[in-house]
C-alpha positions, -999 to +999 in steps of 0.1 A: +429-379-272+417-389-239+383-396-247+403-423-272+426-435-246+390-438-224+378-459-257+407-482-254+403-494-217+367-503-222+363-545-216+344-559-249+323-584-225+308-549-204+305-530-239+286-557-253+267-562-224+258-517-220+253-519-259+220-546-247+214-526-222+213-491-249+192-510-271+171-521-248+156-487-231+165-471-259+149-488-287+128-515-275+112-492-248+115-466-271+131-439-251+143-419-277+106-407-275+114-389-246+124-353-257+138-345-222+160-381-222+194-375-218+228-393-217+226-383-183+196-401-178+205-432-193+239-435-175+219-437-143+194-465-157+230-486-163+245-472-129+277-462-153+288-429-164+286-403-191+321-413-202+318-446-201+285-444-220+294-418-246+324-444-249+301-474-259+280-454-279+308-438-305+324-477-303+293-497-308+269-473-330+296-451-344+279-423-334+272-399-302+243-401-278+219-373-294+225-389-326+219-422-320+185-406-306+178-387-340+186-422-358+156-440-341+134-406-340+138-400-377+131-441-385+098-439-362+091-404-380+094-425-415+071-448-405+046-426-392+050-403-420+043-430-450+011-444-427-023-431-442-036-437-406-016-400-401-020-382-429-045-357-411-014-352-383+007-325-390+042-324-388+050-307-360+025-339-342+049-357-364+080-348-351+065-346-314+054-377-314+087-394-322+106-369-292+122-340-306+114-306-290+115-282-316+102-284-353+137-269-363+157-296-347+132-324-364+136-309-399+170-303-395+182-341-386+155-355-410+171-334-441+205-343-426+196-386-423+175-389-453+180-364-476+148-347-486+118-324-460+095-346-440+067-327-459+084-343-492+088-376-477+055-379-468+037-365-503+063-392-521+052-416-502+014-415-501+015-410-542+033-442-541+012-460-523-016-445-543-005-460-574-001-494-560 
């Protein structure tokens, strides 16, 4: 209830302008590489808060901070996945590549966001692209 009540007294203008910012380091500079990056870490980078920036994230992205993180990990991982460039990669590289720290935490989220094993993904993928 008061992390609501926190939601409420945000100003749009500043939560538009942090939600620029977020995309900005997070995405664009492609932070969420960064296996060690935390909320923490960001919050400095805006000179804000945890609260504050947990409070944009859940209002702008709908999600929390680590998730947001998995979100542009796991579409990095797609793309490097259905590359032929890294089929001799395996997927532990994978999954290092794009920031998470453990193989278990990378299979886990990529099961949970799209549904099938990165291992899957990948050998549906290439056959496709084999047939084209």
């Amino acid at each position: 209830e008061k992390d609501a009540a926190y939601r409420t007294m945000i100003r749009a203008e500043l939560a538009d302008e942090l939600y620029q910012k977020i995309v900005e380091i997070v995405v664009v500079k492609k932070k969420y590489r960064d296996p060690n990056f935390s909320s923490k870490d960001l919050a400095k980078l805006l000179q804000t808060n945890t609260r504050y920036l947990s409070a944009v994230v859940n209002s702008r992205f709908g999600m929390n901070f680590s998730c947001l993180l998995n979100e542009y990990r796991i579409k990095d991982a797609l793309r490097l996945l259905a590359d032929k460039k890294n089929a001799e990669k395996n997927i532990e590289e994978i999954s290092a590549m794009v920031g998470f720290a453990n193989r278990q935490s990378f299979y886990a989220a990529f099961y949970r966001i799209i549904g099938e094993t990165p291992n899957g993904y990948r050998k549906n993928m290439l056959a496709s692209k084999s047939k084209k």
